[in-house]
C-alpha positions in Angstrom: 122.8 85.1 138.7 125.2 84.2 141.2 129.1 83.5 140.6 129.6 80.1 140.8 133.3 80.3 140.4 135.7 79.9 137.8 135.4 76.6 137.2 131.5 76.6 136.1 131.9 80.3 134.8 134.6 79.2 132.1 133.6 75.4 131.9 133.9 75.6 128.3 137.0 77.4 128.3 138.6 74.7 130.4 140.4 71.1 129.7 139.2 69.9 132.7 136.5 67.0 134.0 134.4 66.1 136.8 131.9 68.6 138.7 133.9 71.8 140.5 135.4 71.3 143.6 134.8 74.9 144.8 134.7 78.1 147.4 133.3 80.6 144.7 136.9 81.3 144.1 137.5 84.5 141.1 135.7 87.7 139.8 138.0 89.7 142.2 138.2 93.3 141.3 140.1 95.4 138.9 140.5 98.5 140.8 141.9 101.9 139.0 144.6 103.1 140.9 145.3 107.0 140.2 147.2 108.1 142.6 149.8 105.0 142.6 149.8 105.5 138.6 150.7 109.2 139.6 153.7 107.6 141.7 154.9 104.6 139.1 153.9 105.1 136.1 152.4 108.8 135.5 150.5 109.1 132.1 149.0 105.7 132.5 145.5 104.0 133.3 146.6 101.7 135.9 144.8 99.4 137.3 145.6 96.6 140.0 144.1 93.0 139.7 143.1 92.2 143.5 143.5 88.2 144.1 144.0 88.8 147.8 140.0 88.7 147.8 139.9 85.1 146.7 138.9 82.2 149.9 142.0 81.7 151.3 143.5 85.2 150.0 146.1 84.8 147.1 145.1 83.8 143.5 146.6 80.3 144.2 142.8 79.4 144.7 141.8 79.6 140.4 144.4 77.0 139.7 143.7 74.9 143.0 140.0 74.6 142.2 141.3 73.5 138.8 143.7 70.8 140.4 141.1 69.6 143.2 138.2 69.1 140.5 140.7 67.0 138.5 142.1 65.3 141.2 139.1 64.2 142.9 137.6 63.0 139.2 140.5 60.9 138.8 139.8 59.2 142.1 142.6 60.6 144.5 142.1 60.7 147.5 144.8 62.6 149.0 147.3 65.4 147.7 150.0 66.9 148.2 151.9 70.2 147.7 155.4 71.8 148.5 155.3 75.6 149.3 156.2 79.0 150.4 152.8 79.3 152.2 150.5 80.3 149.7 149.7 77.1 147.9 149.9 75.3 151.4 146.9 77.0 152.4 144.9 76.9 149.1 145.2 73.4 149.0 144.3 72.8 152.3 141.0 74.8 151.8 140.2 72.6 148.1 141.4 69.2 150.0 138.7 69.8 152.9 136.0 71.4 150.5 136.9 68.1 148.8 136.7 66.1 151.3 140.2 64.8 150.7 143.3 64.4 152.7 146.0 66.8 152.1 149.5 67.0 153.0 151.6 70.4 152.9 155.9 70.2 152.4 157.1 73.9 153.3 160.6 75.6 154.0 161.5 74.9 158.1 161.2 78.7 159.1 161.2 80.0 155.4 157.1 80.8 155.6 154.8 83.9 156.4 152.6 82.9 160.0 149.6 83.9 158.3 150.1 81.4 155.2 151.1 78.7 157.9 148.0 79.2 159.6 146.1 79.1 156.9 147.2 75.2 156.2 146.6 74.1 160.0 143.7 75.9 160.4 141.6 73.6 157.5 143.3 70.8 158.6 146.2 69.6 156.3 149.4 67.2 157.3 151.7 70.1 157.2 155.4 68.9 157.3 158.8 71.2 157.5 161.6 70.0 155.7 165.4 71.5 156.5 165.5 72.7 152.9 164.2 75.4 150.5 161.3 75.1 148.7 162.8 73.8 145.1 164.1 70.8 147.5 160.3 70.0 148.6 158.9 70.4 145.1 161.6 67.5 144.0 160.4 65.3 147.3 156.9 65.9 146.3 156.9 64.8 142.9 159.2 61.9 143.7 156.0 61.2 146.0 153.1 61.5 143.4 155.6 59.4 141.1 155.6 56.5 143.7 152.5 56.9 145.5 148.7 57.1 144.6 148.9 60.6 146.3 147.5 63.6 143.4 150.7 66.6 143.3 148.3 69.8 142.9 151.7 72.2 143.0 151.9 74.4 139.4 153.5 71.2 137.0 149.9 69.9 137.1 148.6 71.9 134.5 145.0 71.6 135.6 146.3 74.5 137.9 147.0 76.6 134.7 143.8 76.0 133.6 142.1 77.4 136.5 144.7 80.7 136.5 144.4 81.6 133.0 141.2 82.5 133.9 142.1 85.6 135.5 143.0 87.0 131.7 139.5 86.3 130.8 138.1 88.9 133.8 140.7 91.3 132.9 139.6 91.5 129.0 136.3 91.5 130.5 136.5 94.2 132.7 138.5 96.5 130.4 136.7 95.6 127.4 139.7 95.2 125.7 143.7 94.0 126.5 146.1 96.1 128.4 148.5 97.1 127.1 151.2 96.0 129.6 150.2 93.1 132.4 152.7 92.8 134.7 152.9 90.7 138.0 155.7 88.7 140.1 157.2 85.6 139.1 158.6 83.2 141.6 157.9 79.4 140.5 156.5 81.1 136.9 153.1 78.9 137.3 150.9 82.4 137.4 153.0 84.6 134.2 152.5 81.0 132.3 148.8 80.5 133.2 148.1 84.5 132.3 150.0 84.3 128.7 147.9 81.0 128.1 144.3 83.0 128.4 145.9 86.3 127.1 146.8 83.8 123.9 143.3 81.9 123.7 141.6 84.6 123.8 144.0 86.7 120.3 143.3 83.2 118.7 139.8 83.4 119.1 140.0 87.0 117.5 143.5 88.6 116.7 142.2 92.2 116.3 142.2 92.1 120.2 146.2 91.8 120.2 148.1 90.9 123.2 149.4 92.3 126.1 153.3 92.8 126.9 153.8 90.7 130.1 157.0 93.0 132.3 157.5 90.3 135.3 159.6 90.5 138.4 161.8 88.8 140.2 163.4 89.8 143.7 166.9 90.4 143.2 168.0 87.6 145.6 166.2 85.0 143.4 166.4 86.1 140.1 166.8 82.6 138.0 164.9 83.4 134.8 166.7 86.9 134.6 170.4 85.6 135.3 169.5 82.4 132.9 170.7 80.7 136.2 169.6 79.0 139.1 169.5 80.2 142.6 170.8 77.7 145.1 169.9 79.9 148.0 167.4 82.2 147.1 166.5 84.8 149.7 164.4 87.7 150.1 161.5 89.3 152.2 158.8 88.1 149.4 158.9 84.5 150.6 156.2 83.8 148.1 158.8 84.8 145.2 161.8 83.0 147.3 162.4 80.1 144.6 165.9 79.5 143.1 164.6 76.8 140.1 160.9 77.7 138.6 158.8 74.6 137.8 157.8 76.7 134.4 161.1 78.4 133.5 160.8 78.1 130.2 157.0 78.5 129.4 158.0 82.1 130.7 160.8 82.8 129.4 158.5 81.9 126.3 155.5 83.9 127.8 158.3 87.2 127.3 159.7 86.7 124.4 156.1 85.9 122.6 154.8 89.2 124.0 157.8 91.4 123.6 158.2 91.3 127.2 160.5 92.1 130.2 161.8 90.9 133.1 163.5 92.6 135.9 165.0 92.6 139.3 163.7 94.5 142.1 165.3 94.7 145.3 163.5 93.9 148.9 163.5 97.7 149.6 162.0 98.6 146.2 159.4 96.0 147.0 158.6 97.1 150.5 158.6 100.5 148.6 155.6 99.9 146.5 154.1 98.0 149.2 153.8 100.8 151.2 152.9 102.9 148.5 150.0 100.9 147.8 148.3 100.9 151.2 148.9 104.5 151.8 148.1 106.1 148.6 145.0 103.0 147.2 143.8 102.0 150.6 145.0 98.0 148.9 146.8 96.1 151.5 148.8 93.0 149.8 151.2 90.8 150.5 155.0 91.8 150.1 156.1 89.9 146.8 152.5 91.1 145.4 154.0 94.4 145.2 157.2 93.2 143.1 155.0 93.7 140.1 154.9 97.4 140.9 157.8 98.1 142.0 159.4 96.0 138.6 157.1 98.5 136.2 157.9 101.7 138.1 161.7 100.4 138.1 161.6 99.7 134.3 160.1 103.4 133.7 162.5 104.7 135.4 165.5 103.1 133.5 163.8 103.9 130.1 162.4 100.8 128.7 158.4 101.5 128.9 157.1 104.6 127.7 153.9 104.9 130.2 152.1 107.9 128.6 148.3 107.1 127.5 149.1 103.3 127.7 146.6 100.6 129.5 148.4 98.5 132.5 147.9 95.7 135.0 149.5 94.8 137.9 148.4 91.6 139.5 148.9 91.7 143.5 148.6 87.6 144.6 147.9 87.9 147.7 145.9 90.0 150.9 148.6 91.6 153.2 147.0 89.7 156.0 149.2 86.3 154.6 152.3 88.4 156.1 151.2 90.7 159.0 154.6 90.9 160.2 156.1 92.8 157.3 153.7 95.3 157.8 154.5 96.1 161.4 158.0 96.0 160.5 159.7 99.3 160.8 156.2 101.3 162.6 156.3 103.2 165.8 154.1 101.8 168.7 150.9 103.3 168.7 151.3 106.0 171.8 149.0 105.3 174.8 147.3 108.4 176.4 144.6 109.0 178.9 140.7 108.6 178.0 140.6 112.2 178.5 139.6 114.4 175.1 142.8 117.2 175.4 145.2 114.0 175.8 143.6 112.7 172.3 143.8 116.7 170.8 147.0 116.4 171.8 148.5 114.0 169.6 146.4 114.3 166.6 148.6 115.3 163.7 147.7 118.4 161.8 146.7 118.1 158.0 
C-alpha cells in the first residue's frame, strides 16, 4: 500500500480533525552510519534520522501537515508563521497544497537563500522584519490573537502532533528504542514533539523504556543550557539561531524526564560534523542538522556518555541544499583544464 503520510498513517495516534492536508510528508530513512559512529561515537550502532528527504526538505513538514489539516478544519483561511527559513517554506508548501493564503515573518538578512526560496517559490507573503526571529514570533502571535489569521509556528500544538511521529518510525525501524536520541534544539518544538511519541509509546507498554534525549544548542544561542535568554543569538546554524524557545520548558522537561543532556557546540564543531557527514556517509544536511552530532561526539569526549554497545539517533532536520552556501564556504575552485585526456590524468589525485 502506498504511504499516505503521517497524518493518515498515525490518524489514530493523533489529536487532530478534519481530512489531511498533505505532500506524503514522513517515512524518511534511518540510515546506519559506520564510519561516522567510527569518528563520534566508536562502539556504537549509530544511525542518523534523514528528514532532509521530506517535501520541502526539513522535518518542519510532519508538524506543518498537522497545523494545515487543523487549520483548514477550523475554517482559516490564511496563516501565518515567523522563521529562520525552514518553517517559512513548509508552510508555504501546506498553505498552497491547502489552498490557503500564507504569510511568512523572517529575520532581514538572518535566513539561508535556499530556505528563502523555498517560501517565494510556492507563493507565500514573505515579509522581513529588522529584528531576530524571537521578535517575529511575538508580532505573529500578537497577529493570530487579533486577527482571524491561523499561527501554524511550534505553540500550536497541532505541530507536535504531526512531529512526534517521527518517534513512532524510529521504534519501528529499530524494533525497539535507542538508547540515546539526540538532535538540535533551537525554538525546542522538535526535542518536545520527539519526547511526546517516545512517552506515548512507554505508556502504551513500559517494558519498551525510553530513550535519553542529549540535545544541542550552538554556543552563541545557548538559552536552555545558560537558564537564560539570548538577546542576540548568533551562529552559522541559522535554523538553531533563537535566543527565547517557544517550548523552553517542555524541554527542559523532555531532559530531565529522560535523564538527558544538553550541550553547547561551537560553529566550528558544527561545520566539523557537517563535513564529516558528507564525506565519510555520502548524507548532505543542513549546518545546524549536524549540531546533534557534533553535541554527542562533544559529550563522549568530555566523559558523560559511555558509547560502547549502546543504540543512538541523531536526527539531521534538514537537506544541505536549504544552505548551499555553507557548503562552498571554505573549498578551492574546481581547476579548469583542457578537454584533452593527459590534462585530466594530470590532476587526478592518487588513492
Amino acid at each position: 500500500m502506498p504511504w499516505p503520510g503521517v497524518v493518515n498513517a498515525y490518524r489514530d495516534r493523533l489529536l487532530l480533525q478534519g481530512e489531511a492536508v498533505t505532500l506524503l510528508e514522513g517515512n524518511t530513512p534511518l540510515i546506519p552510519v559506520p564510519r561516522l559512529a567510527d569518528w563520534a561515537c566508536p562502539g556504537a550502532q549509530l544511525y542518523v534520522k534523514y528528514e532532509g528527504l521530506n517535501p520541502t526538505g526539513s522535518f518542519k513538514d510532519r508538524g506543518m501537515t498537522a497545523a494545515m489539516t487543523q487549520a483548514k478544519h477550523d475554517g482559516a483561511k490564511t496563516v501565518v508563521c515567523a522563521s529562520t527559513g525552514n518553517t517559512a517554506a513548509s508552510a508555504a508548501a501546506y498553505a498552497a497544497r491547502a489552498g490557503m493564503r500564507c504569510v511568512v515573518v523572517v529575520p532581514d538578512g538572518k535566513i539561508a537563500m535556499g530556505k528563502l526560496a523555498g517560501a517565494l517559490a510556492y507563493g507565500a507573503q514573505v515579509i522581513q522584519i529588522q529584528g531576530n526571529f524571537d521578535e517575529g514570533l511575538n508580532l505573529v502571535r500578537e497577529l493570530s490573537e487579533k486577527t482571524p489569521i491561523a499561527l501554524v509556528n511550534s505553540v500550536n500544538p497541532a505541530r507536535l502532533q504531526g512531529q512526534k511521529t517521527a518517534s513512532f518510525e524510529i521504534f519501528d525501524a529499530l524494533g525497539r528504542m535507542p538508547d540515546w536520541h539526540c538532535l538540535p534544539v533551537g525554538n525546542a518544538g522538535n526535542i518536545t514533539a520527539y519526547w511526546l511519541g517516545y512517552r506515548e509509546l512507554y505508556e502504551e507498554d513500559s517494558s519498551r523504556g525510553v530513550p535519553h534525549i542529549l540535545g544541542a544548542q550552538a554556543a552563541g544561542s545557548s538559552p536552555i543550557l545558560n537558564l537564560a535568554p539570548v538577546a542576540a543569538p548568533e551562529t552559522l546554524a541559522t535554523a538553531i539561531r533563537i535566543g527565547v524557545p517557544a517550548r523552553w520548558c517542555e524541554a527542559l522537561q523532555a531532559l530531565r524526564e529522560s535523564c538527558g543532556q544538553i550541550w553547547s557546540v561551537s560553529d566550528p564543531e558544527i561545520v566539523e560534523a557537517y563535513r564529516a557527514l558528507a564525506t565519510l556517509e555520502g548524507v548532505f544536511c543542513e549546518p545546524s542538522s549536524a549540531a546533534g552530532v557534533a553535541g554527542l561526539r562533544k559529550a563522549i569526549s568530555m566523559g558523560h556518555l559511555e558509547p560502547e554497545g549502546k543504540v543512538i539517533v541523531c536526527v539531521l532536520t534538514g537537506h544541505g541544499l536549504k544552505d548551499p552556501d555553507t557548503a562552498i564556504m571554505g573549498a578551492s575552485l574546481p581547476p579548469a583544464i583542457p578537454a584533452e585526456y593527459q590534462a585530466l590524468e594530470s590532476v587526478i589525485q592518487p588513492d
